[in-house]
N, C-alpha and C positions, 0 to 999 in steps of 0.2 A: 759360495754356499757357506752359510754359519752355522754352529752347532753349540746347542743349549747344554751344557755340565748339568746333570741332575745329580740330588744326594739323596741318600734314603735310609732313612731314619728309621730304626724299626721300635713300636710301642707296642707292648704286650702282643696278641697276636697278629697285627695287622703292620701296615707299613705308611710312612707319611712321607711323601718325595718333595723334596725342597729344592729351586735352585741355588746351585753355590755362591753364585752371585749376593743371594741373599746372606749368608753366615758370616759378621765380621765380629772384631773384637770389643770392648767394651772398655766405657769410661772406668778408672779405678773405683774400689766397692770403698767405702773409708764411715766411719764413725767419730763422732763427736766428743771430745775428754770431759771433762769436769772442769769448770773454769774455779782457780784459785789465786793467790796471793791479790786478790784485788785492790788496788789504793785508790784515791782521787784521780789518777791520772795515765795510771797502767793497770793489769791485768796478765792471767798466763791460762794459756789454753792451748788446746794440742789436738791431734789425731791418731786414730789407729787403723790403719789399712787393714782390710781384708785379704784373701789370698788375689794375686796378682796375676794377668796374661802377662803383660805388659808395664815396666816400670814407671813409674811419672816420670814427666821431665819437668815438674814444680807442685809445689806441696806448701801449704801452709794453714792460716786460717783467716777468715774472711768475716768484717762485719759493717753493722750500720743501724741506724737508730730507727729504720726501717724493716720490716721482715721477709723474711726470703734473704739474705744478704749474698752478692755473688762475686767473684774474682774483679769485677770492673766499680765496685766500691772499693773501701779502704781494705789493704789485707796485708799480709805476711808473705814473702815468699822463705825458703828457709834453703839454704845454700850448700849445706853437708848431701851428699850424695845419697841417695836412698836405700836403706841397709836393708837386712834380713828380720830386722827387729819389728818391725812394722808399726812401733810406737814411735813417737816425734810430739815436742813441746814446743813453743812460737810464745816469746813477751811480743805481750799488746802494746805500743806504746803511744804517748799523743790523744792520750783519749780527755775528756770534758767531766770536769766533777761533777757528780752528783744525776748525772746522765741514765737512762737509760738503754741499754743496747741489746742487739742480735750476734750471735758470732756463729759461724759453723766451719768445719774444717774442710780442706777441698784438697785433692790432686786432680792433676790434669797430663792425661798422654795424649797420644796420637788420634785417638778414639773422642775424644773430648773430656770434658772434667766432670766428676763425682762430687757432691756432697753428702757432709754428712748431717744428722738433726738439727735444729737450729737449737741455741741453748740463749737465756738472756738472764743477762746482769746490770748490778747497777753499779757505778762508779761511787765513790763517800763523798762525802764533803769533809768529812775529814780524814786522816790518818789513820790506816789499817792497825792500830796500837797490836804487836802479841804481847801477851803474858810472859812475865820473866818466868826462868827453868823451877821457880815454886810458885803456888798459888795452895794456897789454905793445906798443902802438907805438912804432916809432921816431919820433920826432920833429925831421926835418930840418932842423938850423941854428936851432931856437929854444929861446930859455931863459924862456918864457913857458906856460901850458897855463890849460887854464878845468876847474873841476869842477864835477858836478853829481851830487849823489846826493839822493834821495827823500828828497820832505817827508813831514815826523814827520804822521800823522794825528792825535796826539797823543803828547805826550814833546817831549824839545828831543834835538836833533844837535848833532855837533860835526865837525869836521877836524882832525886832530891828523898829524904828521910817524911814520912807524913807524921807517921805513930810510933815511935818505941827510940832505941839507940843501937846504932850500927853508924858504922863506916863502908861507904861506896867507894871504891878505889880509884875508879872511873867516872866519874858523873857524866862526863859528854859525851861518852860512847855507847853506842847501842847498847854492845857486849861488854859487861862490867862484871867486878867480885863485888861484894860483901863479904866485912868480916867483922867481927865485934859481936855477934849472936849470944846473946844470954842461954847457956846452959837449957835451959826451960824456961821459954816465954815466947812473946809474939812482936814480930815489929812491920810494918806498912809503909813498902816501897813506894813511889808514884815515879813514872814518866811519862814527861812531857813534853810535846815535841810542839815548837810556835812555827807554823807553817802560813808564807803571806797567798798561798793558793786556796789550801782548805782550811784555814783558820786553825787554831788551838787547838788542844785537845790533850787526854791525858788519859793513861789507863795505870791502876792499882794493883799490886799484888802485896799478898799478904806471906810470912815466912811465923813457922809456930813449930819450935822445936823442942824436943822431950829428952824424958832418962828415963829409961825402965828397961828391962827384957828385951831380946828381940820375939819376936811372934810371927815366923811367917803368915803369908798373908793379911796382919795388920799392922808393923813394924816399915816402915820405911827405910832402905837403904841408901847413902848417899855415896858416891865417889868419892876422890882427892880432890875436886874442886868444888864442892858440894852439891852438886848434880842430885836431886832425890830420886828414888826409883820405887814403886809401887812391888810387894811382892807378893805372890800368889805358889798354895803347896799342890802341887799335882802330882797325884799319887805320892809315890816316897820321896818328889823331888822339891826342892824349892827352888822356881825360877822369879827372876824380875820382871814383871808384867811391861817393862818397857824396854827399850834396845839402848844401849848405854851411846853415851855425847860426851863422854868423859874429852880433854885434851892432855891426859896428863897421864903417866902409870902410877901405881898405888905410893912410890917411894918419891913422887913427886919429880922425876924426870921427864922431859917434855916428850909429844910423839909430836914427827911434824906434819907441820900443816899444810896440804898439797895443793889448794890456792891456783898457784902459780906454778905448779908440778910440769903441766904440758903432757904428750905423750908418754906413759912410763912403761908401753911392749917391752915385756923382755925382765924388767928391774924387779926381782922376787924381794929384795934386798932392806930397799928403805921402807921405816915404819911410818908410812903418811894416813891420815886421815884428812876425811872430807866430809862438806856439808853440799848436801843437794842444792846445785844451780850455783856453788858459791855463796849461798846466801845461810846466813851461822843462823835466821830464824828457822828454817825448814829443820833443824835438828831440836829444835824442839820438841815435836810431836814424832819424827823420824827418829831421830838419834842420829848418831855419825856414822858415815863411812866408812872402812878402814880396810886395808890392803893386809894379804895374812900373813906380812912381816910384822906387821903392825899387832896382829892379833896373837902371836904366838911369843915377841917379844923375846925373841933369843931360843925359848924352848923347843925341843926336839918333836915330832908328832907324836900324835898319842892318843889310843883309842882306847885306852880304860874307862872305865867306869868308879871313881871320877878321875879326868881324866888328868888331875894335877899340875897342869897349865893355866896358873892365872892370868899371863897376860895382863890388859890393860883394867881389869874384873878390880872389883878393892879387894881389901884385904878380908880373908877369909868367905869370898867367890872365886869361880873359877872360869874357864874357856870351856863351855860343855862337847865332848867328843861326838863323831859319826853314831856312837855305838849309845853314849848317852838322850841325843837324839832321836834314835830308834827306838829309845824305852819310852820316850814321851808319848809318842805317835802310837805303839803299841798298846800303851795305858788306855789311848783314846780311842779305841778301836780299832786302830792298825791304816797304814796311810792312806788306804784310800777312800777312807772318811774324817780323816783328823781333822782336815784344813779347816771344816764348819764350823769344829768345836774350838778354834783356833782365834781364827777372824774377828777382830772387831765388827762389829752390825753398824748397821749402817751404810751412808755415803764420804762423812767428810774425807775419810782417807783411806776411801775404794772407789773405783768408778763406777760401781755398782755394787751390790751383794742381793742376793733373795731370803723367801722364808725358813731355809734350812741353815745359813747362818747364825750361829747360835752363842759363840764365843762364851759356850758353858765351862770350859775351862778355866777365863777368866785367862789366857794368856796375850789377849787384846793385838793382837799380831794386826801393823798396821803395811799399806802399799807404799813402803820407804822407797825401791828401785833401787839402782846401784851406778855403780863411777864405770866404765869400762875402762881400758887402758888405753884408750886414745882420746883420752880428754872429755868425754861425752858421757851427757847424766841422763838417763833414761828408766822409763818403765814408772816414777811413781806413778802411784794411784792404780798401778795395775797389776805389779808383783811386788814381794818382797823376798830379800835373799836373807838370809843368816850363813853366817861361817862357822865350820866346826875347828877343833884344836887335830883335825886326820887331814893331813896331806893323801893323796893317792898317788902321783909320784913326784919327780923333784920339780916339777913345774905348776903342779894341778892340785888341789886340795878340795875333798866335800865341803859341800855346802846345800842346806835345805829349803827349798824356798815352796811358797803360796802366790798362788793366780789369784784376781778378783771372781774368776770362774772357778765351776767344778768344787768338788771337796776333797782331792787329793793334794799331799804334800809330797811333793816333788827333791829327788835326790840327783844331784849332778856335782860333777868338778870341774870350774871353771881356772883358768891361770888364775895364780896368785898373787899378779898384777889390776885385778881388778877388786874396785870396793865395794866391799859389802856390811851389812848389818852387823852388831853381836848383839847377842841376850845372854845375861851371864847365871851360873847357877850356884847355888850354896854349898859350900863344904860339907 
């Protein structure tokens, strides 16, 4: 004699009997990232899981020149165990200049594999050129500036002088100084990178720097290596509309560079900074990393207002406090609508935003992501963290971060061992 399991379901006032047989679990739910750093020849792309029955046991992302693209074409599998984070990045690599493609990101359990949207790009035929760290800014009272244009995926680069007179300290490396800036005038970089894959190619930037007043909001601030920074007054504050990349503190002492750091659990200690993926272009538009050894730079916490902690900030900015932070968000309606007025609009560096992002602040807050302490770079394009100069206790320190969702800003203490953002604020 056999006997049928029923289950019953109840729907508003009636009932719907199911056998159990039928109810199992499901492929993972996952979504598709924003594909960036694209070259001739590679690509990055990523996923973000939805909530989970069941962990994957492989993840990555999947494409072809074809649409629909599925795990039995070219893909990624991605080897780090699958966290709580539910965000995951994957380089494309091996791909065909000039190419067009499909990619979509996929996990796979026991249930079978999910995808997520299909997204498509094209490959260059030539060299992804970035812009060095100026382009047509003014440059306030410095005659120093840092460049940074893309590494050759193959071919060699150069920096060469177009228009004006400066000295490049570095000509064949990506990341180079200038120095020799005319007080008030303008001079025109060019680099070039002779690639025998994607042929030539060569991208311009221009550096135009002044004397006068400062004037937040149109006054350009630079760091100790000449890093420019956009500033914008919000309410009684004057913040940097962009998150500092500095590598250096204002007296010109190095912070180091975590590179090759590895797991640093546990290390409150050393002041490292980092660039997302390792790659010194991504802090262009990011800024850098930095661990809140790094950010506090010997000083004690401190939740004044202000809160007297320059830190890595130049001179006469500072490290802005838990409590400084609070006034911003409070200015802009109180947190749990600030994030809107916060945001950059747009996509380039959000994996989405809607019509209530507004970035009427003008504080342009980009999806930088952060270092965790096991070596792992996560989350651009979908959060951004900022660090304050307030520890919470000897291990943990606030910090204020932005979802690509929602329009709350978010207050949490993470270890001190992980990197995050700064934005510095005026004296």
């Amino acid at each position: 004699m056999s006997f049928l399991v029923m289950t019953i379901i109840t729907i508003g006032f009636g009932e719907l009997v199911m056998p159990a047989y039928c109810q199992k679990g499901n492929p993972p739910f996952i979504t598709t990232s924003l594909i960036n750093n694209i070259t001739c020849t590679t690509a990055h792309c990523g996923g973000i899981f939805g909530k989970l029955i069941e962990k994957p046991t492989a993840y990555g992302v999947c494409w072809s020149t074809s649409p629909n693209p599925t795990i039995n074409n070219q893909r990624t599998i991605e080897t780090k165990p699958y966290n709580s984070v539910g965000a995951f990045g994957s380089n494309v690599t091996g791909l065909n200049p000039n190419t067009f493609y499909y990619i979509r990101a996929y996990g796979t359990n026991s249930y079978g594999t999910g995808y997520g949207s299909v997204r498509t790009f094209t490959t260059l035929m030539v060299q992804n050129l970035a812009n060095a760290g100026v382009d047509i800014y003014p440059l306030y009272g410095a005659t120093t500036a840092t460049l940074a244009g893309n590494t050759p995926t193959s071919g060699t680069g150069k920096w060469t002088v177009y228009y004006g007179t400066a000295t490049i300290t570095n000509p064949n490396s990506p990341v180079s100084g200038v120095t020799g800036l005319a007080i008030q005038g303008k001079v025109t970089l060019r680099w070039t990178i002779t690639d025998p894959i994607c042929m030539t190619s060569h991208d311009d930037v221009d550096i135009t720097t002044f004397t006068g007043p400062f004037i937040c909001g149109t006054s350009i601030a630079p760091d100790i290596d000449g890093n420019p920074y956009h500033t914008v007054q919000i309410g009684t504050q004057c913040w940097m509309s962009e998150s500092l990349r500095t590598k250096h503190y204002a007296d010109g002492t190095a912070i180091t560079d975590g590179k090759t750091a590895g797991n640093i659990t546990g290390n409150y200690t050393t002041k490292y900074y980092f660039d997302y993926n390792n790659n010194p272009v991504n802090s262009l538009p990011f800024g850098k990393l930095y661990t809140w050894a790094a950010v506090m730079n010997g000083a004690a916490s401190s939740n004044s207002v202000p809160s007297g902690v320059q830190g890595p900030c130049p001179a006469g900015w500072h490290v802005p406090s838990d409590a400084e932070w609070i006034l911003l968000e409070n200015f802009l309606g109180g947190s749990n609508i600030a994030a809107n007025k916060l945001k950059q609009t747009g996509t380039a560096y959000w994996l989405t935003t809607d019509a209530n992002v507004t970035n009427s602040s003008g504080f342009s807050a980009l999806g930088s992501g952060l270092r965790s302490n096991d070596n792992t770079f996560i989350a651009a394009y979908n959060y951004g963290y900022w660090w304050t100069s307030t520890e919470k206790n000897a291990g943990t320190a606030w910090e204020h971060y932005i979802t690509y969702y929602g329009s709350d800003v978010h207050r949490f203490s993470p270890t001190k061992d992980y990197g995050n953002s700064l934005r510095c604020l005026k004296n």
